[in-house]
Every structure is written in C-alpha cells, then in structure tokens.
PAVO-31907 format. One line per field, with one value per atom (N, C-alpha, C): residue in one letter; atom name; x, y, z. Coordinates in pm, 1 decimal, padded with zeros to 6 digits, always signed. Example, Ala and Ser with C-alpha at 12.3 -4.5 7.8 and 13.67 -1.06 7.14 Angstrom:
! PAVO-31907
res	(a:a:a:s:s:s)
atom	(N:CA:C:N:CA:C)
c1	(+01319.0:+01230.0:+01320.0:+01285.0:+01367.0:+01290.0)
c2	(-00569.0:-00450.0:-00330.0:-00225.0:-00106.0:+00003.0)
c3	(+00780.0:+00780.0:+00780.0:+00708.0:+00714.0:+00787.0)
***
This chain:
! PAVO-31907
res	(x:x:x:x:x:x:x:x:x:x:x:x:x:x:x:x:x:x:x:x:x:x:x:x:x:x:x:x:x:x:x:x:x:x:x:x:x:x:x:x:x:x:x:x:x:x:x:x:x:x:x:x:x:x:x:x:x:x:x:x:x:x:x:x:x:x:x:x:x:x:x:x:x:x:x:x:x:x:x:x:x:x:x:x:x:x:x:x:x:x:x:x:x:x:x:x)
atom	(N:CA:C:N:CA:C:N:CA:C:N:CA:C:N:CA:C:N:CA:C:N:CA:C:N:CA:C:N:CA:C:N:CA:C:N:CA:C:N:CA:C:N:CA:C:N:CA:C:N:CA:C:N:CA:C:N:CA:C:N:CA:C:N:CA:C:N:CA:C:N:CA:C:N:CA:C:N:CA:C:N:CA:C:N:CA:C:N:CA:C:N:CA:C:N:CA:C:N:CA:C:N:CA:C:N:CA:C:N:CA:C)
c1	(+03027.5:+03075.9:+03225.0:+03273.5:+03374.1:+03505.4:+03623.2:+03728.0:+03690.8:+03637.1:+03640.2:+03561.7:+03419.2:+03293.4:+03299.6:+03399.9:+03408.8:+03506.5:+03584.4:+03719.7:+03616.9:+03525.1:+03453.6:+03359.1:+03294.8:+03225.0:+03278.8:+03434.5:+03523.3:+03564.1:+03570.8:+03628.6:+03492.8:+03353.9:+03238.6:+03229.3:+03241.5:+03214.0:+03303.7:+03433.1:+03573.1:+03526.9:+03483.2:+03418.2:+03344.1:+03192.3:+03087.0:+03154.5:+03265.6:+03294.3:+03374.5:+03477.0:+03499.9:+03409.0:+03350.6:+03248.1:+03196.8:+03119.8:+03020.2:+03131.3:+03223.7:+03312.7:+03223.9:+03188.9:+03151.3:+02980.7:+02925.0:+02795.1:+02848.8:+02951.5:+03011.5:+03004.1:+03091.6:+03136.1:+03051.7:+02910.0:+02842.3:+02772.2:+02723.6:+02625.4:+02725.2:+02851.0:+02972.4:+02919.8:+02946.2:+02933.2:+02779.9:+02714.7:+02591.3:+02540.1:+02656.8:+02601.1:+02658.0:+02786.6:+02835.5:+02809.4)
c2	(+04750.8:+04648.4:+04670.7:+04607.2:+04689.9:+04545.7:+04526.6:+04426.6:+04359.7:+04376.3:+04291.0:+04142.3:+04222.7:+04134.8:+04053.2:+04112.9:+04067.9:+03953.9:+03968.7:+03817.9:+03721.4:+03780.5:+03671.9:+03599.2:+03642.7:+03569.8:+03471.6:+03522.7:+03436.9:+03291.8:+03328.5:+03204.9:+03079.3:+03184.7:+03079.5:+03012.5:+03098.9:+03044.7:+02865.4:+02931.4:+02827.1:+02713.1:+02769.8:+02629.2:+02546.1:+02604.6:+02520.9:+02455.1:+02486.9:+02451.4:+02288.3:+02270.4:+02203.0:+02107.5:+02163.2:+02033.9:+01970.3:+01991.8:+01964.5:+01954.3:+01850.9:+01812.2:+01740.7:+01687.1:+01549.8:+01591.5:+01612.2:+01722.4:+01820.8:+01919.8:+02038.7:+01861.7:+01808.6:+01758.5:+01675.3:+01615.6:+01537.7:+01631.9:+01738.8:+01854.5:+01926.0:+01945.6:+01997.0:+01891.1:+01730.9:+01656.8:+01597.8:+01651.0:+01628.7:+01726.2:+01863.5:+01977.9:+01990.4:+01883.3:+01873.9:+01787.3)
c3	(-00675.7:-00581.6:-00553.5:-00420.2:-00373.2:-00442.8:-00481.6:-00476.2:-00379.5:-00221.4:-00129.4:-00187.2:-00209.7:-00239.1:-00343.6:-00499.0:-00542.7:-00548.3:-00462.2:-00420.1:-00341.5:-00252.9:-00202.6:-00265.4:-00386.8:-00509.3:-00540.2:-00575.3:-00673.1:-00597.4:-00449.5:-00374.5:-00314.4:-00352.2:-00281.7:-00436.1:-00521.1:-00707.4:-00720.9:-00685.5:-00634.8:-00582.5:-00455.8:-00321.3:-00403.0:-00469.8:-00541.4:-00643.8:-00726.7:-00842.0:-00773.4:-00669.3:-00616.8:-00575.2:-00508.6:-00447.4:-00540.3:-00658.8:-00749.7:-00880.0:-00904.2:-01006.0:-01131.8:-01038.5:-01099.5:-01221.6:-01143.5:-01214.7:-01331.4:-01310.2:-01387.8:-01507.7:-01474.1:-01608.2:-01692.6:-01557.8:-01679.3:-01773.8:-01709.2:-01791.5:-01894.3:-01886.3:-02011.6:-02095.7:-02099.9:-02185.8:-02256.4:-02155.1:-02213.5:-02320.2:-02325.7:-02430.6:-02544.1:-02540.7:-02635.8:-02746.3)
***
C-alpha cells in the first residue's frame, strides 16, 4: 500500500472515531 492510501485510512479511521464518541466510550467501559 502506497503512504497515499494509507493517510486516507488514517483520516476516514479519524472521521468514524469522531462521529461515534459516545459508543467508543460506552463499549471501553463496558470491558473494563
């Protein structure tokens, strides 16, 4: 895979991680 594709992973990875805050954190705390 080329640096390009991989910066564009990193920034759609980014986008989802943003949108979906709230979820990331109940499922962190639910594993703990």
């Amino acid at each position: 895979m080329t640096p390009v594709l991989l910066l564009d992973l990193c920034i759609a990875l980014m986008n989802l991680l943003a949108q979906a805050p709230d979820y990331i954190y109940l499922d962190v705390h639910d594993y703990q």
